[in-house]
Residue frames as qw, qx, qy, qz and C-alpha x, y, z in Angstrom:
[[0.940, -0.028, 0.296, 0.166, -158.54, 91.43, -171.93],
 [0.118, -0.756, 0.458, 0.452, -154.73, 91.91, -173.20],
 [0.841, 0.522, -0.069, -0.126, -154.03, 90.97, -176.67],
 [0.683, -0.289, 0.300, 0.600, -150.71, 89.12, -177.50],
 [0.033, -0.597, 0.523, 0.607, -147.76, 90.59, -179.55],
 [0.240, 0.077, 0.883, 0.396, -148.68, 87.94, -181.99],
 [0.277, 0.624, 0.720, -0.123, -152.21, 88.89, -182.32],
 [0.063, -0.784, 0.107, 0.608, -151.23, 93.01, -182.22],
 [0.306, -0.214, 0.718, 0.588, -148.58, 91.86, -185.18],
 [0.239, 0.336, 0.840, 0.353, -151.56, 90.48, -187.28],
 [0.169, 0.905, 0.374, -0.111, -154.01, 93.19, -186.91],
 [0.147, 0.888, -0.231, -0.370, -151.84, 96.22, -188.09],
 [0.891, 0.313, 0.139, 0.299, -149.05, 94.00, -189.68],
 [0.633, -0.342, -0.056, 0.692, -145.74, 95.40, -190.25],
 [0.330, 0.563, 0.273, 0.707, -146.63, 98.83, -191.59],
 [0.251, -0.765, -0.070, -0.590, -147.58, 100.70, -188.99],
 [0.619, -0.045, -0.556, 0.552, -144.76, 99.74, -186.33],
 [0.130, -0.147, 0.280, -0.940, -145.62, 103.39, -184.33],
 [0.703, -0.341, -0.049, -0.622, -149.50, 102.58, -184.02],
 [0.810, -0.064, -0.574, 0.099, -148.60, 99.15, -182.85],
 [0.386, -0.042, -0.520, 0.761, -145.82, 100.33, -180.21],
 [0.268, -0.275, 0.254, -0.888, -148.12, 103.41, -179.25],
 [0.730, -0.349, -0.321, -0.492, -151.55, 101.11, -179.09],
 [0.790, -0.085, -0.558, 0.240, -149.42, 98.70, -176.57],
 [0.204, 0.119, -0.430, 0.871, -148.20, 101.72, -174.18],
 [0.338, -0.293, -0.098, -0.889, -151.67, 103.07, -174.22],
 [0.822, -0.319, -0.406, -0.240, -153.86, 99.94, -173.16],
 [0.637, 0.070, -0.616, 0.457, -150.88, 99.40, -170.30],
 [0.188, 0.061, -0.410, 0.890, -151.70, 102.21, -168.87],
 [0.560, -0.264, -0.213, -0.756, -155.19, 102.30, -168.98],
 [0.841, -0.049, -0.538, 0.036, -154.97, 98.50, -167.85],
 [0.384, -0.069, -0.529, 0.754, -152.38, 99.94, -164.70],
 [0.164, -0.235, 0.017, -0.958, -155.58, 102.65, -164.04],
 [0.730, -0.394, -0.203, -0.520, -158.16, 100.23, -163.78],
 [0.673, -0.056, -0.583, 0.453, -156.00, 97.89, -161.10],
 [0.105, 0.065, -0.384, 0.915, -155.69, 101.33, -159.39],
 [0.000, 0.510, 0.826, -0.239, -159.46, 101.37, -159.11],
 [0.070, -0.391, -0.137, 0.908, -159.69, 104.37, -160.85],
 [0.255, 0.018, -0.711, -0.655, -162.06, 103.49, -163.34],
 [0.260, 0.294, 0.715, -0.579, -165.25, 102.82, -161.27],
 [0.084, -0.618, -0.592, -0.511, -168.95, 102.95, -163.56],
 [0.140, -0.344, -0.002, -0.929, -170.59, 106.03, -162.81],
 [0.716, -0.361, -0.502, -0.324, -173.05, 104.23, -161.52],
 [0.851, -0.204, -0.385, 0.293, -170.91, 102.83, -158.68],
 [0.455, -0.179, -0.481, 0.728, -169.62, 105.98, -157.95],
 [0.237, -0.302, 0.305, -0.872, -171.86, 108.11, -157.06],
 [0.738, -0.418, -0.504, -0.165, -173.20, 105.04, -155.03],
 [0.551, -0.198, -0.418, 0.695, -169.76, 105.53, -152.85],
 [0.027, 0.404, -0.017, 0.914, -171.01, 109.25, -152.56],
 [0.075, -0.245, -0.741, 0.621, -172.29, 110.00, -148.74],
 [0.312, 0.648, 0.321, -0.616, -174.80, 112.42, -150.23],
 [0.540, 0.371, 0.527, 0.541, -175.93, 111.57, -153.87],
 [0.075, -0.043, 0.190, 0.978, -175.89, 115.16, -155.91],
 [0.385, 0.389, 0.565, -0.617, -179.68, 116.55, -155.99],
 [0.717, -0.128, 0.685, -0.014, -179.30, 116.71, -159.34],
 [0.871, 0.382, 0.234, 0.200, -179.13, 114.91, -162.78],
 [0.392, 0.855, -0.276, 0.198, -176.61, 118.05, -163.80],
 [0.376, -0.729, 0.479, -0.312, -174.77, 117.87, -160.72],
 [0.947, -0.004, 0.321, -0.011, -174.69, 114.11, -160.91],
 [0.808, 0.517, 0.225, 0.173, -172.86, 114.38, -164.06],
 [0.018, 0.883, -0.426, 0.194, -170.49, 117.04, -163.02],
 [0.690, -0.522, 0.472, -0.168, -169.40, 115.02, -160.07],
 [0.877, 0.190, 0.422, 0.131, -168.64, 111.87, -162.89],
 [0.590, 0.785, -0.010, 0.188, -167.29, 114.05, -165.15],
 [0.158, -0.894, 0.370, -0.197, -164.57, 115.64, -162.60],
 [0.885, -0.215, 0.410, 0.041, -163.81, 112.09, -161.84],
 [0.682, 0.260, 0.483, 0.485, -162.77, 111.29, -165.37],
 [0.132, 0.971, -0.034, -0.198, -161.15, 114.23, -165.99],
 [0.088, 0.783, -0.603, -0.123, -157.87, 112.68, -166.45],
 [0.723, -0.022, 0.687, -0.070, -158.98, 108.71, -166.85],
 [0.194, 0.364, -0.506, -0.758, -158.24, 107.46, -169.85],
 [0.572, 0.358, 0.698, -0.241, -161.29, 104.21, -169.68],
 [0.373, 0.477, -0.582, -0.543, -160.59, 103.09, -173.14],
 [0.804, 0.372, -0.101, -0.453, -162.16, 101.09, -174.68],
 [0.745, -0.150, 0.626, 0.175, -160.51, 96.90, -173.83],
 [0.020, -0.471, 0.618, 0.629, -157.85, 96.12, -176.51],
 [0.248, 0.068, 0.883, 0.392, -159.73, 92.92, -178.01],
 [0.257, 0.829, 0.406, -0.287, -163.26, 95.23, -178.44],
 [0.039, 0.772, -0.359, -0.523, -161.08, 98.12, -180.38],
 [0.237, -0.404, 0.833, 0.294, -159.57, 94.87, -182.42],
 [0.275, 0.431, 0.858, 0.052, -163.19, 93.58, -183.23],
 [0.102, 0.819, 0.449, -0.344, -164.09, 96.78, -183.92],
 [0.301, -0.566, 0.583, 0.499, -161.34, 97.48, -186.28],
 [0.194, -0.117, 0.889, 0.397, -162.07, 94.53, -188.41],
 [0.368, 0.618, 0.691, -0.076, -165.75, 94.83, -188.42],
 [0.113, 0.840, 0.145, -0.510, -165.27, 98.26, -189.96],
 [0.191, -0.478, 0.683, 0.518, -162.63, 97.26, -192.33],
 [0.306, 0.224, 0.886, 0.266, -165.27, 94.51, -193.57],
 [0.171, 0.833, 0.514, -0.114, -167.93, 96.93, -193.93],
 [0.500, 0.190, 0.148, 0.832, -165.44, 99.61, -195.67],
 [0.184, -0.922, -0.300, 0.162, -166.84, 102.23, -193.35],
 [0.437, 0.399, 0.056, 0.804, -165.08, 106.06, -194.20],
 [0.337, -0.591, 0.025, -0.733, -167.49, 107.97, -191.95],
 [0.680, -0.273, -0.577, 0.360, -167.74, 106.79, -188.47],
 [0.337, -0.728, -0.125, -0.583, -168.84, 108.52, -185.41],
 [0.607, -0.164, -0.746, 0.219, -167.59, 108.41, -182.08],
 [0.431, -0.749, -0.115, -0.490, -169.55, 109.16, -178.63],
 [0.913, -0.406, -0.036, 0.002, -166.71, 109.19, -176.14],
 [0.707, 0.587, -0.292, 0.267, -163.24, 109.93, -177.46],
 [0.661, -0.645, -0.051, 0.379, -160.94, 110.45, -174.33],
 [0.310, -0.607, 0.462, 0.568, -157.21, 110.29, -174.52],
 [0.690, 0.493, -0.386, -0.364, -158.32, 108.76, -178.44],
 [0.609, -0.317, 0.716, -0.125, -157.54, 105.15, -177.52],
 [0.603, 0.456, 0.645, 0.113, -160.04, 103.24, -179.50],
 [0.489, 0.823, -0.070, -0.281, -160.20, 106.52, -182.21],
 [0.012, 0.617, -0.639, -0.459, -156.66, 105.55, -183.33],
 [0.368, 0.059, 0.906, 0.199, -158.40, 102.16, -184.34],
 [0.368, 0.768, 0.356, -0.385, -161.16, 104.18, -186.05],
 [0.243, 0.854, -0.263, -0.379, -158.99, 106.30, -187.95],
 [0.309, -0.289, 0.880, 0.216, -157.07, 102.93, -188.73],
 [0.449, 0.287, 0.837, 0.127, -159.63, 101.40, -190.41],
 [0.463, 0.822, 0.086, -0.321, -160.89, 104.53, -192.24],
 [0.482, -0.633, 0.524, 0.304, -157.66, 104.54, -193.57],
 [0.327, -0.213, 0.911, 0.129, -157.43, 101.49, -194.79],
 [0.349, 0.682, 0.536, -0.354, -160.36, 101.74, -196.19],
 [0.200, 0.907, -0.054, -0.368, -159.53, 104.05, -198.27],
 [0.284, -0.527, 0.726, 0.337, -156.38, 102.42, -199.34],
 [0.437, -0.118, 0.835, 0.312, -158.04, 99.79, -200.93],
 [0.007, -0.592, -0.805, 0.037, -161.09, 101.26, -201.68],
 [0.049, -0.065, -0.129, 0.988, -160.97, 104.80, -202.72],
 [0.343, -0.358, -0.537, -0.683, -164.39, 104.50, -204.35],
 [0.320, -0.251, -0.742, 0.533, -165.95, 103.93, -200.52],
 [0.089, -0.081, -0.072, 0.990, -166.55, 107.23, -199.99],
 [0.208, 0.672, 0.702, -0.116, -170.29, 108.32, -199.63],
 [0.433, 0.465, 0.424, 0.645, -170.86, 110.22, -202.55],
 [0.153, -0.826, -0.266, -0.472, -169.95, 113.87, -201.92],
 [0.388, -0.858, 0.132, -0.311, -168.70, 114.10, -198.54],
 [0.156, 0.668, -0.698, 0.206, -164.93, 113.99, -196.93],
 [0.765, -0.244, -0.579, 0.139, -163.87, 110.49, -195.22],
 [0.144, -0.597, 0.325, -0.719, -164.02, 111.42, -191.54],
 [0.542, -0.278, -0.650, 0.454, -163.60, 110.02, -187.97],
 [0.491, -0.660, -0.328, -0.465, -166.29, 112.09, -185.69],
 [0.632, -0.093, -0.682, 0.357, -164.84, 112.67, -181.87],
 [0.377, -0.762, -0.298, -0.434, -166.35, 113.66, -179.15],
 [0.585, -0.225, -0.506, 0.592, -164.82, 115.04, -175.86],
 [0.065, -0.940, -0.279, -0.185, -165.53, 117.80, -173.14],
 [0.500, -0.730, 0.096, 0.456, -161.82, 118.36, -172.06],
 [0.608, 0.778, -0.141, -0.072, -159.48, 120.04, -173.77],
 [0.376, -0.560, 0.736, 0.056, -156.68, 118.68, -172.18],
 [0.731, 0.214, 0.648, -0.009, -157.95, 114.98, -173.49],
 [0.617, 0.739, 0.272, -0.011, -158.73, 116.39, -176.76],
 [0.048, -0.822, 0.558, 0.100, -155.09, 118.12, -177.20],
 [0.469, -0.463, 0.750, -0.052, -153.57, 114.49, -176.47],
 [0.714, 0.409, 0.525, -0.216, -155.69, 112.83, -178.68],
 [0.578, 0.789, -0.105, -0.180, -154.74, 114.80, -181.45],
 [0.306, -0.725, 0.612, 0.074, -150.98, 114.23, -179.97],
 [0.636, -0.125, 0.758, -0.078, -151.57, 110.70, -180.05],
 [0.762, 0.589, 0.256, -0.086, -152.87, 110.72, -183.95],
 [0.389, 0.852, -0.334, -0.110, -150.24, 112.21, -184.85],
 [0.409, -0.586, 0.697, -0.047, -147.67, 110.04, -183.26],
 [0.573, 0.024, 0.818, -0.043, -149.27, 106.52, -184.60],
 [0.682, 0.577, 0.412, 0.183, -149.90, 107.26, -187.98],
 [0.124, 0.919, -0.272, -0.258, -146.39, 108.64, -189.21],
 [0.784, 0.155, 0.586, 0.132, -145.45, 105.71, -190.99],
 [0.535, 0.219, 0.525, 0.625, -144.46, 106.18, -194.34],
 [0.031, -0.121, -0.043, -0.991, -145.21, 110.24, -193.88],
 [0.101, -0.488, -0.842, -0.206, -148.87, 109.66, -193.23],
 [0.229, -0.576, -0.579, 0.529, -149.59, 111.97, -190.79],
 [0.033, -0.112, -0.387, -0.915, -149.45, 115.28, -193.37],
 [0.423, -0.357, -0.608, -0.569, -153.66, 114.72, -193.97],
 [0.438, -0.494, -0.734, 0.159, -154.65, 114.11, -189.80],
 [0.170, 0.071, -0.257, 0.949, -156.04, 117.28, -188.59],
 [0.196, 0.337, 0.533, -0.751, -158.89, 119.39, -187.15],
 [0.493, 0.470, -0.174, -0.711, -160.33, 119.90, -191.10],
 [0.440, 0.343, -0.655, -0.510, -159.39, 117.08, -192.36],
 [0.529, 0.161, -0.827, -0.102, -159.50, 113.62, -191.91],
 [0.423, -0.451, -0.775, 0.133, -160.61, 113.69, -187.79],
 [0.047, -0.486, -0.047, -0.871, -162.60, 115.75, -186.26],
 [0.293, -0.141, -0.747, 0.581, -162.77, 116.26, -182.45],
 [0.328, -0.724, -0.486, -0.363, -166.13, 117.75, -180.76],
 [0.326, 0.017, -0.630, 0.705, -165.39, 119.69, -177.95],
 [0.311, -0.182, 0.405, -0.840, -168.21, 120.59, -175.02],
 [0.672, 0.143, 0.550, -0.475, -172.01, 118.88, -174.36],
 [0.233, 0.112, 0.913, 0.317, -172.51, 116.05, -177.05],
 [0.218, 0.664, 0.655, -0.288, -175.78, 116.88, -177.00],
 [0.017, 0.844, -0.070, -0.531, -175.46, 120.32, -178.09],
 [0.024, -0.471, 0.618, 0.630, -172.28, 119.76, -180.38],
 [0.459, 0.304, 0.792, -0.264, -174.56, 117.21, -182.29],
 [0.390, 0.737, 0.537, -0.131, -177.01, 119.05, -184.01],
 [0.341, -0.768, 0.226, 0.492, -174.49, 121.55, -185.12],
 [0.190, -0.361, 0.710, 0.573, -172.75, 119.89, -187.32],
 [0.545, 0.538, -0.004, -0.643, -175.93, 119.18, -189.60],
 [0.277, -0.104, 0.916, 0.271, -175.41, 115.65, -190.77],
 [0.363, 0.266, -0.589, -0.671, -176.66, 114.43, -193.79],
 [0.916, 0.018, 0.219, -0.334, -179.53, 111.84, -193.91],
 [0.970, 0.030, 0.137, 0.200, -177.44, 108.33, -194.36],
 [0.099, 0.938, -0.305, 0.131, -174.21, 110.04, -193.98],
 [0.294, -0.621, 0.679, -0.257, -172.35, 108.16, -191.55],
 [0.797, 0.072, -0.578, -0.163, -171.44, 104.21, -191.70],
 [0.643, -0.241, -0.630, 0.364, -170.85, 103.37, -187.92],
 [0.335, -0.722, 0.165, -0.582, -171.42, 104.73, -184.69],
 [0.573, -0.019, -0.700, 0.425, -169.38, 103.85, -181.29],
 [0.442, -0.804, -0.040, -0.396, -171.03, 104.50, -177.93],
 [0.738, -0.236, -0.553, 0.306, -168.66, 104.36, -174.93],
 [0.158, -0.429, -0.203, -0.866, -170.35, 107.05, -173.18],
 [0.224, -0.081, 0.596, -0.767, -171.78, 107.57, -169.86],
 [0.191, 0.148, 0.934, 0.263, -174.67, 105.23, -170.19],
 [0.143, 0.699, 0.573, -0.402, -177.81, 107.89, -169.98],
 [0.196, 0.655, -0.273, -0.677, -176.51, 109.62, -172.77],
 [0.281, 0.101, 0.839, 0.454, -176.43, 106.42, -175.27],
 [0.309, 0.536, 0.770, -0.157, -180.16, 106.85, -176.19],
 [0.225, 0.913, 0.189, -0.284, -180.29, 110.74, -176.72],
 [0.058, -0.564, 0.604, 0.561, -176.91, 110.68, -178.86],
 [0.294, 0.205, 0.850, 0.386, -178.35, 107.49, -181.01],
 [0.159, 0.802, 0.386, -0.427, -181.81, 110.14, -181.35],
 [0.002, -0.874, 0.141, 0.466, -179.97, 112.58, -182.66],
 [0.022, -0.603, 0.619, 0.503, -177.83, 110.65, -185.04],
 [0.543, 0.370, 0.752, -0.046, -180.36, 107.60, -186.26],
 [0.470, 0.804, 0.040, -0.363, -181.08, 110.15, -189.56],
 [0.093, 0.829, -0.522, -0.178, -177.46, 110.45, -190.35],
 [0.558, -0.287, 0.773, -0.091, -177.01, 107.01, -189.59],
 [0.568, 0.255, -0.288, -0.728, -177.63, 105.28, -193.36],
 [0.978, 0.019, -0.088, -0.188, -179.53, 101.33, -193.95],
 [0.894, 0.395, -0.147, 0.151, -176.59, 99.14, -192.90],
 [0.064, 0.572, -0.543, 0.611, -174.35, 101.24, -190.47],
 [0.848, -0.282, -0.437, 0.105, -173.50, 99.38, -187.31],
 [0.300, -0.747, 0.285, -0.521, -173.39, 100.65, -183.94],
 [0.555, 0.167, -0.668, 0.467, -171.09, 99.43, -181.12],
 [0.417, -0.691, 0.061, -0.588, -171.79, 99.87, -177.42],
 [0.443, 0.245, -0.735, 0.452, -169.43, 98.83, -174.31],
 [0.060, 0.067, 0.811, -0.578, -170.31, 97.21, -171.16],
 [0.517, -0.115, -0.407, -0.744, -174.04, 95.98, -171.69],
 [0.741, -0.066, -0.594, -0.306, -174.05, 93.23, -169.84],
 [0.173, 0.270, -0.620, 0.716, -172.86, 94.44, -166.61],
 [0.227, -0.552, -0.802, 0.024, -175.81, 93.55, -163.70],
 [0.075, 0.486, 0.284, -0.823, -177.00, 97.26, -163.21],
 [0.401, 0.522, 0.704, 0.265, -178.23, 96.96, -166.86],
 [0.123, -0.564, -0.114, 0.809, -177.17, 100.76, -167.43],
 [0.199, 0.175, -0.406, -0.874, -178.67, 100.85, -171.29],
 [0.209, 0.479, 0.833, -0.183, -182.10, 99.57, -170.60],
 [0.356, 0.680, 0.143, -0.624, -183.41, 102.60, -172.63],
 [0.153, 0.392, -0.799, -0.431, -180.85, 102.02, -175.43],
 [0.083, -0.065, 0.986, 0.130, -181.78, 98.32, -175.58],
 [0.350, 0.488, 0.740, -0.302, -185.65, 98.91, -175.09],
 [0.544, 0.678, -0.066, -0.491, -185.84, 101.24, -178.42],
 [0.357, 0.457, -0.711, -0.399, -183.31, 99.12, -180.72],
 [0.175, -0.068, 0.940, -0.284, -185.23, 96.03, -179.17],
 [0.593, 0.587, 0.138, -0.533, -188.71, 97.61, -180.51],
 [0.596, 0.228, 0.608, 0.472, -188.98, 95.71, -184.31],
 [0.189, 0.889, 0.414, -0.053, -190.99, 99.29, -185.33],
 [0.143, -0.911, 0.249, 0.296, -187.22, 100.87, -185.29],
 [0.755, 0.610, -0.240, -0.022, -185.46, 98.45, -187.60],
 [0.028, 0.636, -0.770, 0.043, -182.35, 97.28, -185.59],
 [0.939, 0.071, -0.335, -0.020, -180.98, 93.90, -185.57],
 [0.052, -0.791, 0.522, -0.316, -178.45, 93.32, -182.43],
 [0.851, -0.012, -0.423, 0.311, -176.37, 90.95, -180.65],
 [0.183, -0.902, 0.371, -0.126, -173.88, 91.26, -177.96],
 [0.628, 0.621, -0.424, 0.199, -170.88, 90.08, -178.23],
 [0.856, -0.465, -0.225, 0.022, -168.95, 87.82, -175.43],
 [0.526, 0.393, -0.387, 0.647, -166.53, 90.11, -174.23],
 [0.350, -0.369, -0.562, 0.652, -165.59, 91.12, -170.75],
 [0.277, 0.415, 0.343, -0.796, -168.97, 93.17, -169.22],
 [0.572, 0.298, 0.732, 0.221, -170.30, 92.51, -172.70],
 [0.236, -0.269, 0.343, 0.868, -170.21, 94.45, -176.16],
 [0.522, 0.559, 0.482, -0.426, -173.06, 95.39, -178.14],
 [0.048, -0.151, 0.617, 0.771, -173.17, 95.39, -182.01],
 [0.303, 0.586, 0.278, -0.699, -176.25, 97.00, -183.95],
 [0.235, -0.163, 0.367, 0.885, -177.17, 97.12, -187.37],
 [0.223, 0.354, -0.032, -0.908, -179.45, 99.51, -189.16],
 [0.480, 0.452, 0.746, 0.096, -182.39, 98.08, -191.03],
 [0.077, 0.630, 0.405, 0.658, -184.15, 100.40, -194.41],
 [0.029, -0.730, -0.646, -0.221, -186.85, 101.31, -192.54],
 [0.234, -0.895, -0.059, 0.376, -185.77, 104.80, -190.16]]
């Protein structure tokens, strides 16, 4: 769904006239990709596939090669709710499983931001404010970085956005890059899944530790009729795991999560 200029206006406001003008080029063209049909669910295509791959790796190649150069971002008014919820919850850490061209990250890295602005004290005690992105191309991941830089040179800003500092891009198997990085129990204040959907489960796995009482996870298309996070939905659905969720009445529906004490 396409946000007006009026809405756009209110969410960033007049300081940040580049993220605005980039965020409006970006969604056009994502928005002119899916018209072109190029934006199929994995699901759907390797239904169109005369012979399905034998398998699961191969499967995933085959999806991956697809979206090798898609940018399936992440619908403007989701990014926009997702923006503000983070702003209310003065999230500084913030994970994301999915990063493409960085669509939705520039709204991430927006609201860490901001965050910060008002709110240096935020900060979980000890460790750098940071935006978390994941991607296996490096092309994508190049652009991305392009694209930070572009939309947050406002009033000199951009100086502080880089590979050490402020966002940090994963590059290769999620899975893998994960464990790696050796998060801290209750590190992180949000996690975004928009992520092939068989990977949601084993990336929330892996980061539920890091994840601390009170962080709130996001998760696109849920409500589509193939029902592609039935795993996802059957562990945060369990009361024995502590989540509390909703989904949210946007187009294919949106999931929102949050963390109880108890994991």
């Amino acid at each position: 769904m396409a946000m007006s200029a009026v809405s756009r206006q209110t969410l960033f406001g007049s300081t940040r006239p580049k993220l605005q003008s980039l965020l409006a080029n970006l969604h056009r063209l994502s928005i002119e990709q899916d018209r072109a049909g190029a934006h199929p669910s994995p699901r759907h295509l390797l239904a169109g596939q005369e012979q399905l791959p034998a398998t699961a790796e191969l499967r995933k190649k085959l999806v991956d090669d697809h979206f090798r150069d898609k940018f399936v971002a992440l619908d403007e008014d989701k990014a926009s709710a997702v923006y503000a919820i983070l702003r209310a919850k003065g999230a500084t850490r913030i994970f994301e499983a999915g990063t493409s061209f960085g669509v939705s990250t520039l709204y991430l890295l927006a609201a860490m931001r901001d965050n910060l602005a008002v709110q240096p004290s935020a900060v979980i005690s000890g460790l750098p404010p940071r935006v978390y992105g994941t991607e296996q191309e490096a092309e994508k991941i190049k652009i991305a970085y392009q694209h930070m830089q572009q939309g947050f040179t406002d009033g000199g800003e951009a100086t502080d956005i880089d590979r050490e500092g402020q966002l940090q891009i994963l590059q290769g198997d999620i899975l893998e890059e994960i464990p790696k990085q050796k998060f801290e129990k209750a590190s992180l204040d949000a996690l975004l899944l928009d992520i092939w959907a068989e990977l949601a489960l084993p990336i929330l796995k892996l980061l539920e530790p890091a994840l601390k009482p009170g962080a709130v996870m996001f998760v696109d298309n849920v409500a589509t009729t193939s029902s592609p996070y039935k795993d996802l939905y059957a562990y945060i659905d369990d009361p024995a795991n502590g989540w509390t969720n909703i989904v949210l009445p946007y187009t294919n529906g949106f999931g929102m999560a949050v963390k109880g004490a108890g994991k």
